[in-house]
Rosetta silent file (secondary structure, phi, psi, omega in degrees, C-alpha in Angstrom):
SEQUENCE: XXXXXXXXXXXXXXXXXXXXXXXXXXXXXXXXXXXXXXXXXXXXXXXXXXXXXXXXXXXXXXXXXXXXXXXXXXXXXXXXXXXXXXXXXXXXXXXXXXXXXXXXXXXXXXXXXXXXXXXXXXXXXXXXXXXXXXXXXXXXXXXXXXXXXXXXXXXXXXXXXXXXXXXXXXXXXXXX
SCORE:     score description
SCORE:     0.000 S_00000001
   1 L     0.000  -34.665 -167.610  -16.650    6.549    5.590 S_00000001
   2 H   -78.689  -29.271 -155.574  -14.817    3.417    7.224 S_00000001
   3 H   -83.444  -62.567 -176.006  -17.113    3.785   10.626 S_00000001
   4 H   -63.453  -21.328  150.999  -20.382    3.750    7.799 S_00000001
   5 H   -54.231  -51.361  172.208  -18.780    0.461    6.174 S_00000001
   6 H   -43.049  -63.517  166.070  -18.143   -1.074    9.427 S_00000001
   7 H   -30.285  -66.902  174.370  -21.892   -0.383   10.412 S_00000001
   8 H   -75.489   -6.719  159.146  -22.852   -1.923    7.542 S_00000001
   9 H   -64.147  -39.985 -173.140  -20.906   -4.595    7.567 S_00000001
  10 H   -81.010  -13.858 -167.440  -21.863   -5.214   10.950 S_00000001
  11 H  -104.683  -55.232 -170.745  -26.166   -5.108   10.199 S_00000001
  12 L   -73.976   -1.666  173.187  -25.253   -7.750    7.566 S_00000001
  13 L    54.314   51.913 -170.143  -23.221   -9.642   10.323 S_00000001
  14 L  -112.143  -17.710  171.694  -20.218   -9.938    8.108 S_00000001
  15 E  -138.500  163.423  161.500  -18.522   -8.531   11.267 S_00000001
  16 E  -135.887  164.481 -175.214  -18.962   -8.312   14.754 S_00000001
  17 L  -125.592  126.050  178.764  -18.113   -5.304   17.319 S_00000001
  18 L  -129.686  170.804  160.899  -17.479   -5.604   20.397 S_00000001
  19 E   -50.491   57.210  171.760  -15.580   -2.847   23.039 S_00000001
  20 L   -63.590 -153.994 -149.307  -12.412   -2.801   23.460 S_00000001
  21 L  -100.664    1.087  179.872  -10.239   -1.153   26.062 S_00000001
  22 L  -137.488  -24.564  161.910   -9.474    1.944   24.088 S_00000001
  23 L  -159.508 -151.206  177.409  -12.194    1.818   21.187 S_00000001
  24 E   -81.326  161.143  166.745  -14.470   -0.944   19.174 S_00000001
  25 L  -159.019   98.298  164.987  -12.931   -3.297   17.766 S_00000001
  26 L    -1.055  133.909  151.426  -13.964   -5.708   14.797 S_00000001
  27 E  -128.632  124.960  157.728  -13.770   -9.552   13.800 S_00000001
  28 E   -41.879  113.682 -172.992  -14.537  -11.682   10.764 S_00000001
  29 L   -90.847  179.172 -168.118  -17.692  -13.692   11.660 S_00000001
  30 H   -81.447   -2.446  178.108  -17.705  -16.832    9.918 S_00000001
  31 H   -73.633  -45.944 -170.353  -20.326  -15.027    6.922 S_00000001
  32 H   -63.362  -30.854  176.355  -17.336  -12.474    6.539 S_00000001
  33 H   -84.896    0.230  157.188  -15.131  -14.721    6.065 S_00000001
  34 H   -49.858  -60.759 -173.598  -17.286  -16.344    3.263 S_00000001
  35 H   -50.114  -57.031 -152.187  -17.417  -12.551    2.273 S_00000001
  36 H   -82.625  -24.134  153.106  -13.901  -12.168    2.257 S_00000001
  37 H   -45.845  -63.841 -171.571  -13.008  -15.434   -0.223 S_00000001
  38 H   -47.611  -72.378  178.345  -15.596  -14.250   -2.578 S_00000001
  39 H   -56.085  -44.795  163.041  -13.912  -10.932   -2.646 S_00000001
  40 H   -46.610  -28.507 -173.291   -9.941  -11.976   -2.775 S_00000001
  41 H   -70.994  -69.600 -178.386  -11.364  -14.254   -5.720 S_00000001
  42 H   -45.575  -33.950  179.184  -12.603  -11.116   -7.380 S_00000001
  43 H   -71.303  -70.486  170.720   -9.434   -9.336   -6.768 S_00000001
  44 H   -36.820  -15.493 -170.519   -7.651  -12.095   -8.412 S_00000001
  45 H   -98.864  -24.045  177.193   -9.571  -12.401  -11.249 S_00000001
  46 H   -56.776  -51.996 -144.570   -8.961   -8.313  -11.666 S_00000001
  47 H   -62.670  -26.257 -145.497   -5.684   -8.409  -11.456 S_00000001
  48 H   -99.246  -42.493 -144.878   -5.285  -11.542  -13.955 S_00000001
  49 H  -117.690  -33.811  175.249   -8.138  -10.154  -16.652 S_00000001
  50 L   -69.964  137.392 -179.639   -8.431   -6.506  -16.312 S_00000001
  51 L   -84.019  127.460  159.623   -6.038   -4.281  -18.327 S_00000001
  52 L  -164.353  142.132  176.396   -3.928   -1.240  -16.555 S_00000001
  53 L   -95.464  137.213  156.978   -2.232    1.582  -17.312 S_00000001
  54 L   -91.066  -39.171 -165.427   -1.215    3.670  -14.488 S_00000001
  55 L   -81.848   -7.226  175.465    0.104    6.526  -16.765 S_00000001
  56 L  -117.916    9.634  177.045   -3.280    6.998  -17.944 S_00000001
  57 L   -64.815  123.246  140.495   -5.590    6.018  -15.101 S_00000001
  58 L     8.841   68.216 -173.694   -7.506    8.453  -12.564 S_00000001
  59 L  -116.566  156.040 -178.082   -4.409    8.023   -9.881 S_00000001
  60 L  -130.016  119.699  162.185   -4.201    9.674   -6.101 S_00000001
  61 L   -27.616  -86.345 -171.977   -1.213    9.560   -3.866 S_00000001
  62 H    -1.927  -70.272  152.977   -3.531    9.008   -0.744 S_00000001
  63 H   -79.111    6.585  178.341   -4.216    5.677   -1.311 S_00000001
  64 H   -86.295  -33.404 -163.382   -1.195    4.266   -1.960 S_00000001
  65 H   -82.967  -45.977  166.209    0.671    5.361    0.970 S_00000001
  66 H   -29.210  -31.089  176.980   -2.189    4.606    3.239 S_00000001
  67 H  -106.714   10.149  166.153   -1.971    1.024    1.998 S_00000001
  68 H   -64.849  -61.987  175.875    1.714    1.184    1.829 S_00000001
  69 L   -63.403    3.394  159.410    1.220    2.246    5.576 S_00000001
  70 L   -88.419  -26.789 -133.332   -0.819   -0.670    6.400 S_00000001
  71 L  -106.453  -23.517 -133.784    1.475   -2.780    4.662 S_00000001
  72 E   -67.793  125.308  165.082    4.778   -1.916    6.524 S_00000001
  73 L  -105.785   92.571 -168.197    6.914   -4.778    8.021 S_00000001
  74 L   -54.114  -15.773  160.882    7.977   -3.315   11.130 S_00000001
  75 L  -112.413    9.946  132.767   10.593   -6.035   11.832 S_00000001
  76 L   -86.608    7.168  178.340   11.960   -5.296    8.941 S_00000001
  77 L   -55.037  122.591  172.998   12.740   -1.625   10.090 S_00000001
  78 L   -51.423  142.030  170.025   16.085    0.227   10.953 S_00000001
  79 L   -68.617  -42.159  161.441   15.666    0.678   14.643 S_00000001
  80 L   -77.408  153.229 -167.954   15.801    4.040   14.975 S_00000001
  81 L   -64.803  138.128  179.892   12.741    6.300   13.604 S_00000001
  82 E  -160.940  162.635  172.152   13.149    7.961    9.829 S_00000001
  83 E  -110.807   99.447  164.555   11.269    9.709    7.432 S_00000001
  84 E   -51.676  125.707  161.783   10.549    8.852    3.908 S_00000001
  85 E  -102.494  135.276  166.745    9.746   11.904    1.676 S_00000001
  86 E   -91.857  109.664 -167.738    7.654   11.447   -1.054 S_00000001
  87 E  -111.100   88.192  166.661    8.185   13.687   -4.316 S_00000001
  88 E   -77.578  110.729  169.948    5.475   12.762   -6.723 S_00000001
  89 L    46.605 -128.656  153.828    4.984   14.435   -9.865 S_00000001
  90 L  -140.554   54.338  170.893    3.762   17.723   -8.818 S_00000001
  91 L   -61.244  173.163  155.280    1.537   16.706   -5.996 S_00000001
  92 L   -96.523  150.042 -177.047    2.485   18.205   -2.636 S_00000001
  93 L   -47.712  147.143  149.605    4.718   16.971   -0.505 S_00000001
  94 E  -150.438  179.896  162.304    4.173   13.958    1.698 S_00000001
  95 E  -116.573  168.985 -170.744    5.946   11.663    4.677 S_00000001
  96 E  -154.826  113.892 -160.022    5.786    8.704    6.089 S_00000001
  97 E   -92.240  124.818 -139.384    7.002    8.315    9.520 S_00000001
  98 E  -140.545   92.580 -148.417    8.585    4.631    9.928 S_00000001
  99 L  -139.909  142.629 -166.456    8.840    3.310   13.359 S_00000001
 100 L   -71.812  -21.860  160.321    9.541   -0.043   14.739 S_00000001
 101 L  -128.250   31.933  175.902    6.043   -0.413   15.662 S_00000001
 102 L  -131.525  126.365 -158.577    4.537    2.459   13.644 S_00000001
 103 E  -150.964  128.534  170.596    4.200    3.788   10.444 S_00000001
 104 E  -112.003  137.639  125.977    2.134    7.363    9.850 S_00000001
 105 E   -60.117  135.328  165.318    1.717    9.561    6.673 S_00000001
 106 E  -140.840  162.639  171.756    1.689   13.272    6.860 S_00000001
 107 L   -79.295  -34.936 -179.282    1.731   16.321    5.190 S_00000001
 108 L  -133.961  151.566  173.974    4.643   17.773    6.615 S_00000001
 109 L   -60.137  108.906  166.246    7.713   16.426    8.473 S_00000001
 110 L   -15.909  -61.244  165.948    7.425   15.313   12.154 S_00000001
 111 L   140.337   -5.638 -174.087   10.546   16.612   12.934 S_00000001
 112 L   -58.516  177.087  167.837   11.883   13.011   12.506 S_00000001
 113 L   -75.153  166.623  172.019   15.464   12.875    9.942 S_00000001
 114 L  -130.050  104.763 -161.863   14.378   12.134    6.420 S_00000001
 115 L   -94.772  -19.104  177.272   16.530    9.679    6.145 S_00000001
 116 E  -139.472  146.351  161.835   14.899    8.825    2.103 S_00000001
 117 E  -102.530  141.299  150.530   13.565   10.629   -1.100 S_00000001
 118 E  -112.683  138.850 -165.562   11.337    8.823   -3.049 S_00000001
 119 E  -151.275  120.789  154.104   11.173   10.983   -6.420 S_00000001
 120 E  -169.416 -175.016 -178.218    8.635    9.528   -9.450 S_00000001
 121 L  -100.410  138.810 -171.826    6.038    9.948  -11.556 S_00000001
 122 H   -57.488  -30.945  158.316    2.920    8.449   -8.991 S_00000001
 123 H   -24.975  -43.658 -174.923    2.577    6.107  -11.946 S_00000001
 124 H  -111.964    5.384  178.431    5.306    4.273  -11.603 S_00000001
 125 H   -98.407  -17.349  154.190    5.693    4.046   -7.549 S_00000001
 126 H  -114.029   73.754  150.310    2.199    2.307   -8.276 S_00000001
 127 H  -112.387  -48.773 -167.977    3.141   -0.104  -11.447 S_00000001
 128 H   -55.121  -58.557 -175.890    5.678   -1.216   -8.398 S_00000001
 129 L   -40.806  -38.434 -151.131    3.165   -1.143   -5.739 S_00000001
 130 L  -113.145   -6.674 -175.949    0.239   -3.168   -7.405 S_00000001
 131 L    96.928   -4.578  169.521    3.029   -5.563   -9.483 S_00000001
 132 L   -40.150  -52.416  171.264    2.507   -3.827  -12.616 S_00000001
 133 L  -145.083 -167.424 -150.854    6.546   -3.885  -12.863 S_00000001
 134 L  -127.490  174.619 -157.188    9.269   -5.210  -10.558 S_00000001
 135 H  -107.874    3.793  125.901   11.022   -2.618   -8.607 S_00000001
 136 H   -28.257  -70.071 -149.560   14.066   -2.745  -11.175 S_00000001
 137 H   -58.593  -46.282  178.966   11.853   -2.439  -13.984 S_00000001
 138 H   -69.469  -36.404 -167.217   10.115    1.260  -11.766 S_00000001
 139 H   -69.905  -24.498 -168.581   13.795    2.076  -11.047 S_00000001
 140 L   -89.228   -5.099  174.191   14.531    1.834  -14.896 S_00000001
 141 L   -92.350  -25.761 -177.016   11.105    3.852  -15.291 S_00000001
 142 L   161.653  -42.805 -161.333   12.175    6.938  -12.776 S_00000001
 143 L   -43.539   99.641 -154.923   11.745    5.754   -9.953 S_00000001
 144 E  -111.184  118.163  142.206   14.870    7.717   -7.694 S_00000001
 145 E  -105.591  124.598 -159.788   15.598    6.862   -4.168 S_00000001
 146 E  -130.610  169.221 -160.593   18.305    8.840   -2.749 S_00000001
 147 E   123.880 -169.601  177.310   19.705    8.467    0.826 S_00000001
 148 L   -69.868  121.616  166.000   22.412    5.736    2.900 S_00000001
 149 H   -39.502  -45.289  173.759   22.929    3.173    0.349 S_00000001
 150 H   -66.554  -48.074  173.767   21.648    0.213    2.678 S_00000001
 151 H   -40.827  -45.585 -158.941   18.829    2.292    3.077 S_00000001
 152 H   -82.426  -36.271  171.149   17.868    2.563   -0.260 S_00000001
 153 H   -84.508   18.736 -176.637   18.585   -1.371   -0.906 S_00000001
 154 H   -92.687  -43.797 -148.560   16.319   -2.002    2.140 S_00000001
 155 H   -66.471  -52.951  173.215   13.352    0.197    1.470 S_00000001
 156 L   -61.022    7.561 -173.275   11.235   -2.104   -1.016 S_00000001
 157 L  -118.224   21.829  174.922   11.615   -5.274    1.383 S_00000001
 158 L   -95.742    8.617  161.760   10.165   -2.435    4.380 S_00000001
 159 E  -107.531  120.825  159.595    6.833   -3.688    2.569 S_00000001
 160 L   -93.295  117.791 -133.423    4.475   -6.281    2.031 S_00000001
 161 L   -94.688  161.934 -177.127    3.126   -4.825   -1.637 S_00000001
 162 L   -28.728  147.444 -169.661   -0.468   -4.934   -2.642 S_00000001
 163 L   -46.003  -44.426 -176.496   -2.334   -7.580   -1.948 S_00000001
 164 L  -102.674   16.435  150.102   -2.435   -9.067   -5.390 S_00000001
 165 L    -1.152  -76.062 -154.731    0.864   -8.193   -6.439 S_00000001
 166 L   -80.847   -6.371 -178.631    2.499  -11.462   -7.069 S_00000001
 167 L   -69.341   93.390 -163.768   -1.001  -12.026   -9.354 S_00000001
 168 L   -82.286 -150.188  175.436    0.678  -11.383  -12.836 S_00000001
 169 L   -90.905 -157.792 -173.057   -1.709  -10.790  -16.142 S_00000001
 170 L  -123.018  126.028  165.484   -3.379  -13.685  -18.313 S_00000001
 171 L   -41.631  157.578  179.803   -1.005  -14.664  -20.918 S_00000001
 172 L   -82.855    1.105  173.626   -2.188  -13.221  -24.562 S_00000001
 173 L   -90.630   20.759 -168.435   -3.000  -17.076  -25.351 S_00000001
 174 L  -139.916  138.919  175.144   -5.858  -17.085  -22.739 S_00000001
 175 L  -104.121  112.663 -144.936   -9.226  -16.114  -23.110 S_00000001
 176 L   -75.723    0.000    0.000  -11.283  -14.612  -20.128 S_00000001
């Protein structure tokens, strides 16, 4: 799916591709980055004017940790390698392998220590994620981290959180 976005991205010259030394590799042409105001605008205006609920919304593990693992700020990282586990509802397990210049998901453990549990309802590890609540506010919702106490106050600042996070809602005295 990403390699048919890219493509198309790439016909409309919103990107360009060139080779690189181990596979293609992408840039924002100056259209994309037109493209990419216009959309951050749109994101902002969701985030401000749309209403959400997490506990009753369509939600998938998959994509959070994927953009959790894009998100990862690798110099904020213990130096040695650990494993988050993630215990969601009653999803299957998953991990997320945390490396000073790497961060993976899996289904099963690496073999790395699992050095943290994350334990919630997937609701509320995204309410945190997207800014929905403050990561008190998820811990006073379920949200359990168990592990070395430094760990555990470290682990939300091992992120930078959805893009539009810090975007709160439109006061109820505002009108769209």
């Amino acid at each position: 799916m990403l390699s048919e976005r890219l493509q198309a991205l790439t016909q409309v010259k919103a990107v360009s591709r060139v080779d690189g030394a181990h596979c293609p590799e992408y840039a924002l042409t100056e259209a994309g980055k037109e493209l990419a105001n216009l959309v951050g605008a749109l994101g902002t205006w969701g985030q401000r004017w749309l209403p959400r609920q997490p506990s009753s919304e369509d939600v998938d593990m998959e994509p959070l940790l994927v953009d959790m693992q894009r998100r990862v700020r690798f110099h904020a990282l213990p130096k040695d390698p650990l494993i988050v586990r993630f215990e969601m509802d009653h999803r299957q397990l998953r991990f997320m392998l945390l490396k000073s210049t790497e961060a993976s998901f899996c289904s099963q453990n690496p073999g790395f220590p699992e050095a943290l549990r994350v334990r919630a309802r997937l609701s509320t590890l995204i309410a945190w994620w997207r800014g929905d609540a403050t990561f008190a506010e998820a811990r006073q919702m379920g949200l359990a981290i168990e592990g070395a106490k430094a760990l555990v106050r470290a682990f939300p600042n091992w992120f930078d959180r959805y893009l539009f996070a810090e975007i709160g809602p439109a006061r109820p005295d505002e009108t769209p």
